[in-house]
Residue, then its C-alpha position, 0 to 999 in steps of 0.5 A: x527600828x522594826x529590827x530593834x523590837x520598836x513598838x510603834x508604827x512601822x508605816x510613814x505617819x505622813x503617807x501611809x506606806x512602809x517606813x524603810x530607810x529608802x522611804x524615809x531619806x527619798x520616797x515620802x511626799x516630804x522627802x520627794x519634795x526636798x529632792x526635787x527643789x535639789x534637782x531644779x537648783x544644781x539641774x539634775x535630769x532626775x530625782x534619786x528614790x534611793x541610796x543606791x541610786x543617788x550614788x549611780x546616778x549622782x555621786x559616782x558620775x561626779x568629779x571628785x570636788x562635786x562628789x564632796x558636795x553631793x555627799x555633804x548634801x546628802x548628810x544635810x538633806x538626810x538629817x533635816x527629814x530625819x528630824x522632821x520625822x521625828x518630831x512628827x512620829x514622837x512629838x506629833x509636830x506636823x510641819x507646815x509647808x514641804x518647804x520647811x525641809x528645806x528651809x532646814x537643809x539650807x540651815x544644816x548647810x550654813x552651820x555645817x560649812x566650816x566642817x566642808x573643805x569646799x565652803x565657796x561650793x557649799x556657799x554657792x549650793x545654797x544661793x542656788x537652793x535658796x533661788x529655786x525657792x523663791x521661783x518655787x513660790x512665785x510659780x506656785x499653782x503652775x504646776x511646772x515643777x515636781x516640787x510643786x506638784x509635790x507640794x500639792x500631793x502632800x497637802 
């Protein structure tokens, strides 16, 4: 947007830091909080902070089949925190809870399953992300998961 000559804010209306791509899809409180509930429902040993390395340590690790995944997962998670951003930096709609981006990651992903060619992995996907919810908010205030202390963070 800078590059385009757009007059509003350059920084994260949610946290205050420099509104770059990276930011926007990894790195804010928001986004930190949706990839952590990933990392804690598929059992990655990291959560990405960037592009370049969600494909070195994720997606160009993978087998074909779970690399399809990976990449539909990133289209869902991408666009569910780019309307949360939106809504936010254009309509001022704060969201209540982190959790609502994922709550609309899950929806992208049953809307847009019939378009993947593995629709069982997808289906699979958001039992599991589903899942790490609830242990999410039956865990909440232990502070035994990133997302959690996330959620505390963002709050």
């Amino acid at each position: 947007l800078v590059r385009r000559n757009w007059p509003g804010d350059i920084e994260c209306k949610l946290c205050g830091i420099l509104e770059i791509t990276d930011h926007i899809m990894f790195r804010c409180v928001m986004a930190q909080f949706v990839w952590c509930v990933c990392r804690d429902a598929f059992g990655w040993s990291q959560v990405p902070d960037g592009v370049d390395n969600f494909q070195e340590t994720l997606l160009w690790l993978a087998d074909k089949q779970t690399r399809t995944l990976l990449i539909f997962l990133f289209g869902c998670v991408s666009w569910s925190l780019w309307l949360i951003r939106n809504d936010l930096v254009f309509n001022n709609v704060v969201v209540s809870s982190p959790e609502v981006g994922v709550y609309r990651l899950i929806s992208f992903m049953q809307r847009w399953s019939i378009l993947s060619k593995g629709q069982q992995q997808v289906k699979a996907a958001i039992g599991r992300l589903q899942l790490q919810l609830s242990v999410l908010r039956q865990s909440e205030g232990a502070g035994d998961t990133c997302g959690a202390l996330v959620y505390r963070r963002a709050s």
